[in-house]
C-alpha positions in Angstrom: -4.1 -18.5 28.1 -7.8 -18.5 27.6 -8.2 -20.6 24.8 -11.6 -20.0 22.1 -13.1 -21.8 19.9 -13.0 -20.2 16.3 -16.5 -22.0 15.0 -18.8 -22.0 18.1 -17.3 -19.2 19.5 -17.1 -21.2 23.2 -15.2 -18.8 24.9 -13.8 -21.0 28.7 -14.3 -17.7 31.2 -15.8 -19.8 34.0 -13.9 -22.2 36.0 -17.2 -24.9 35.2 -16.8 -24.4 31.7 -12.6 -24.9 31.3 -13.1 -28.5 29.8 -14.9 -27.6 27.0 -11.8 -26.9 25.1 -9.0 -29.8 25.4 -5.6 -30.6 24.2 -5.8 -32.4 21.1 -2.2 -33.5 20.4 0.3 -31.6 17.8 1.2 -31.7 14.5 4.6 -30.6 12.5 4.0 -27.8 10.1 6.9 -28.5 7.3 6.5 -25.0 6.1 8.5 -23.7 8.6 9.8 -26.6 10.6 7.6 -26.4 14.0 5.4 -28.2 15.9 2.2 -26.8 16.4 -0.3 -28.2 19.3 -4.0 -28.7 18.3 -7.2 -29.0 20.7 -10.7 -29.6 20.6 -14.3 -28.5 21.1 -16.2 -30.1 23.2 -19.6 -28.6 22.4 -19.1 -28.7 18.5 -16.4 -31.8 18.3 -14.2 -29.6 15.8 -10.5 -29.7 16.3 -8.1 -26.1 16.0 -4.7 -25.3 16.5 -2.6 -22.2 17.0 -1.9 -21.8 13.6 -5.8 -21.5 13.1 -5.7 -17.8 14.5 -2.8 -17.1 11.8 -2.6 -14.5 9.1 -1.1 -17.2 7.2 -3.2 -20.7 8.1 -3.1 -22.9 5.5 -0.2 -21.1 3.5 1.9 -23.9 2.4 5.4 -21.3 1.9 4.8 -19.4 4.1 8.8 -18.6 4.6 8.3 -17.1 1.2 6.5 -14.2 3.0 9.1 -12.2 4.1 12.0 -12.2 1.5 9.9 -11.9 -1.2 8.0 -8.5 0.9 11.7 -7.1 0.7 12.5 -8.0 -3.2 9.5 -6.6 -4.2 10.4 -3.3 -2.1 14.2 -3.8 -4.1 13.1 -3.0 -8.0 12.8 -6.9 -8.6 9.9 -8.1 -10.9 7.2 -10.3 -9.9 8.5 -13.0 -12.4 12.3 -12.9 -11.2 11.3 -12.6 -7.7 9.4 -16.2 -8.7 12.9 -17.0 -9.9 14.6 -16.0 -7.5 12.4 -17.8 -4.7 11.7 -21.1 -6.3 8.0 -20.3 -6.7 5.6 -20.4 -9.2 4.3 -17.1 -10.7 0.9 -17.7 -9.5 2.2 -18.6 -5.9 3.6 -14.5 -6.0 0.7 -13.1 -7.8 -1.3 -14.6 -4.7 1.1 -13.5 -2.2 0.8 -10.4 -3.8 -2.7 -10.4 -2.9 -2.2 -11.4 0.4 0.9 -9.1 1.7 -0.9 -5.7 0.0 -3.9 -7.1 2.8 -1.2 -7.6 5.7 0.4 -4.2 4.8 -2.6 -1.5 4.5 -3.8 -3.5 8.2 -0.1 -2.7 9.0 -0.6 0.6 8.4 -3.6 2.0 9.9 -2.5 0.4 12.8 0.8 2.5 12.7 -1.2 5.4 11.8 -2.8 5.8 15.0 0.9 6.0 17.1 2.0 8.8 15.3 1.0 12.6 16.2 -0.5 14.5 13.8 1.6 15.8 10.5 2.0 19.9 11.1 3.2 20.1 7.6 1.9 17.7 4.3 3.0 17.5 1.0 0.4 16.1 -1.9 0.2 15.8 -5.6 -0.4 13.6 -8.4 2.3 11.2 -10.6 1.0 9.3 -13.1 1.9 5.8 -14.4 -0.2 3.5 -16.7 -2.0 -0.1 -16.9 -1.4 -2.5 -20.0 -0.6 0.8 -22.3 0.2 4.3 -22.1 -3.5 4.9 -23.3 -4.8 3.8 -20.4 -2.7 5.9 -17.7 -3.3 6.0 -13.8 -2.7 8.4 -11.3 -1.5 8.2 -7.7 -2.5 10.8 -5.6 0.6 10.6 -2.5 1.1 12.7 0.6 3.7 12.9 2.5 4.8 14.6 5.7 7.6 17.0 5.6 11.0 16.2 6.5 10.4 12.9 7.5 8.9 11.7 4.5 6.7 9.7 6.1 4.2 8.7 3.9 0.6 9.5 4.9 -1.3 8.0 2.7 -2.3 7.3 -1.5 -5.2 7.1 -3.5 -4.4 5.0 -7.3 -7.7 6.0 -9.5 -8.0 6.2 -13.4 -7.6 8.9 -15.9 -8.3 9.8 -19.5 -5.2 10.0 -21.7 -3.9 13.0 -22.7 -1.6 14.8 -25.7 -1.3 13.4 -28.7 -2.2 9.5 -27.3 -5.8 11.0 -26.4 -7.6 10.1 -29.9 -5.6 7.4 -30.1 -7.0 5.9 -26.7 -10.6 7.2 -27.4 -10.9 5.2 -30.8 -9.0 2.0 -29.0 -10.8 2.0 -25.7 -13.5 4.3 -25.7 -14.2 7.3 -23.5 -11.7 6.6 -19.8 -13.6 7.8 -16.9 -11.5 10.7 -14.4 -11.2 9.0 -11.1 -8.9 11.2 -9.6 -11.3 13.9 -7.8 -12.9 10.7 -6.2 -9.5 9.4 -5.2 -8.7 12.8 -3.6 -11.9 12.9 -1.5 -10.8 9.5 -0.2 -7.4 10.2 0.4 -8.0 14.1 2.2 -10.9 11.8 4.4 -8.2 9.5 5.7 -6.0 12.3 6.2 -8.7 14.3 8.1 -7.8 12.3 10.9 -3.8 12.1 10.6 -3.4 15.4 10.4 -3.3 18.8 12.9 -6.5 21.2 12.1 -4.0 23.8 12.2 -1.8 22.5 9.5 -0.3 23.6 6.6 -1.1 22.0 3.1 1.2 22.1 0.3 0.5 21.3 -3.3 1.7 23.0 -6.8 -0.7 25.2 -9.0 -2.9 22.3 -10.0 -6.6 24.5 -10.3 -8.2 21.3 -8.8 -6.2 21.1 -5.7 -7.6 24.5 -3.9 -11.4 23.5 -4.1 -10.4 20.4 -3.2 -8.7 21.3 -0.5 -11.1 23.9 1.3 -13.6 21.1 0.9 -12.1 18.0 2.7 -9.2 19.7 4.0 -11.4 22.9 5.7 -9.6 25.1 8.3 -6.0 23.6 6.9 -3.8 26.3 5.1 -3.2 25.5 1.2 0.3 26.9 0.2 0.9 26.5 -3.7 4.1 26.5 -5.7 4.4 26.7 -9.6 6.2 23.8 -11.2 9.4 23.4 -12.3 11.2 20.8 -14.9 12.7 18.2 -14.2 16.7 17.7 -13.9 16.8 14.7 -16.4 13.9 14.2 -19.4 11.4 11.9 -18.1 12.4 12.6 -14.0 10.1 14.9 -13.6 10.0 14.0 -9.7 13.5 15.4 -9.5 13.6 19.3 -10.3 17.1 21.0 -11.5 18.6 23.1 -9.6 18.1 25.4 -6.7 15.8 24.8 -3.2 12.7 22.7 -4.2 10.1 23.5 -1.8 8.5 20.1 -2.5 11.7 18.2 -1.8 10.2 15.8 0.5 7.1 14.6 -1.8 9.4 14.9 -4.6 12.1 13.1 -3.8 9.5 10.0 -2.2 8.1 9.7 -5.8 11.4 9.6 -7.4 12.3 6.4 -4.3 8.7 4.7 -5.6 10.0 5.1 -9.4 13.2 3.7 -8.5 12.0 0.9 -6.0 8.9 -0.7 -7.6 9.7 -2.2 -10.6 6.6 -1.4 -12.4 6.9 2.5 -11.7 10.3 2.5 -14.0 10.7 5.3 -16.6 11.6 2.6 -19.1 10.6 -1.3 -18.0 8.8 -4.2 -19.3 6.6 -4.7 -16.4 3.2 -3.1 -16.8 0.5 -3.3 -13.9 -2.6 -5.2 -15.6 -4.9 -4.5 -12.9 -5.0 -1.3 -10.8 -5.7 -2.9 -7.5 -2.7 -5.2 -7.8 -0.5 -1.7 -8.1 -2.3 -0.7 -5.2 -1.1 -3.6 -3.4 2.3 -3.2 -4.4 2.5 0.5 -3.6 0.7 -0.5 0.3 3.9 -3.0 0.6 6.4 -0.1 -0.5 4.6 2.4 1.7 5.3 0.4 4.8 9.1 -0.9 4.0 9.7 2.7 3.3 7.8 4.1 6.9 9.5 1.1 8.6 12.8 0.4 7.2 14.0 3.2 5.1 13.2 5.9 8.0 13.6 3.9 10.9 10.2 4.9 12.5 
């Protein structure tokens, strides 16, 4: 192994130059129980390890990683899976940070492996930060029949109904982020998708232009909207052949899986990006582990 160091950049290709990076003894990481070797520089006298080319270098738990990846995929809480886990809420809020990083990496790497989606599924479902006067929306697509998820865009919205003056006097005038977060989404899905595919949305009068737009060449099929089976499951519709099954029924798994998304919780995202994170983490559990990809 051609060994480089990470703050001069020496890189050992030639035979004259191999002694510029030596062994430097080891050292036992308590995090996870092993022994990692260490070297050093010869041109800038700074010591590494292997651990220094590691997602995780300097995480003291990092064991945490993994089970707390899966209870946060599970409809657990940030502050049980603290519980749970023997950490510190801070410790998860970080990690938080850290594994919504590891998994949007994760999946534009996966991406790529994939052919492109013949068939894709989009639309909007809406959840809120701090209060319901301040709602979000996440704009998700999805491929058909494999529910594979493609891709999803969280942006701000204005309140709406009866909560709409209510909002405007309490928080002033909410910006609409959600043709923004389309364009960003239909970009990244410019490149996942076949030219020849077909797009299908319901009758939102924003999807079309949208659509032709980002989306040109692709054929937009639209479907009116139905109720839900059960008040406030709108995801799931009653009765008969749902031609948005697929998107549909991966909206009702995030509502039922991420603990925030719930109908009726306690747990409220406080910052959009942090939701973001949570959703990137679901989006590859659900790709990886739920659909065996």
């Amino acid at each position: 192994m051609i060994l480089q160091c990470p703050y001069c950049v020496n890189n050992d290709n030639l035979e004259s130059e191999r002694r510029k990076v030596i062994g430097f003894g080891r050292f036992y990481r308590r995090s996870d129980s092993r022994w990692v070797r260490r070297f050093k520089c010869l041109k800038c006298k700074r010591a590494f390890s292997f651990a220094t080319f590691h997602a995780c270098y300097r995480q003291n738990k990092r064991q945490k990683n993994e089970p707390l990846r899966r209870l946060l995929c599970s409809g657990v809480s940030l502050r049980r899976s603290a519980i749970l886990l023997h950490v510190s809420r801070t410790t998860v809020a970080r990690k938080l940070k850290f594994l919504g990083l590891q998994a949007k990496n994760k999946f534009n790497e996966r991406a790529k492996l994939f052919a492109k989606s013949l068939v894709v599924e989009f639309d909007d479902m809406e959840t809120f930060e701090h209060s319901k006067c301040k709602p979000l929306s996440i704009t998700l697509a999805v491929e058909y029949k494999s529910r594979r998820i493609l891709g999803f865009e969280v942006s701000r919205m204005p309140a709406k109904g009866p909560l709409a003056v209510i909002a405007r006097k309490k928080y002033g005038i909410r910006p609409d982020e959600r043709p923004s977060a389309r364009k960003r989404l239909f970009e990244r899905l410019n490149h996942l998708i076949d030219t020849a595919a077909v797009v299908k949305s319901d009758q939102n009068p924003h999807y079309s232009s949208d659509v032709q737009k980002y989306l040109s060449g692709r054929r937009h099929v639209t479907y009116k909207g139905r109720r839900g089976c059960v008040v406030g499951q709108g995801e799931l519709k009653r009765g008969g052949f749902d031609p948005l099954f697929c998107l549909n029924h991966t909206c009702a798994k995030l509502r039922a899986d991420i603990n925030r998304l719930f109908r009726r919780t306690w747990c409220t995202t406080k910052v959009p990006e942090r939701l973001t994170d949570h959703i990137a983490i679901y989006t590859n559990f659900h790709n990886q582990s739920l659909k065996r990809v």
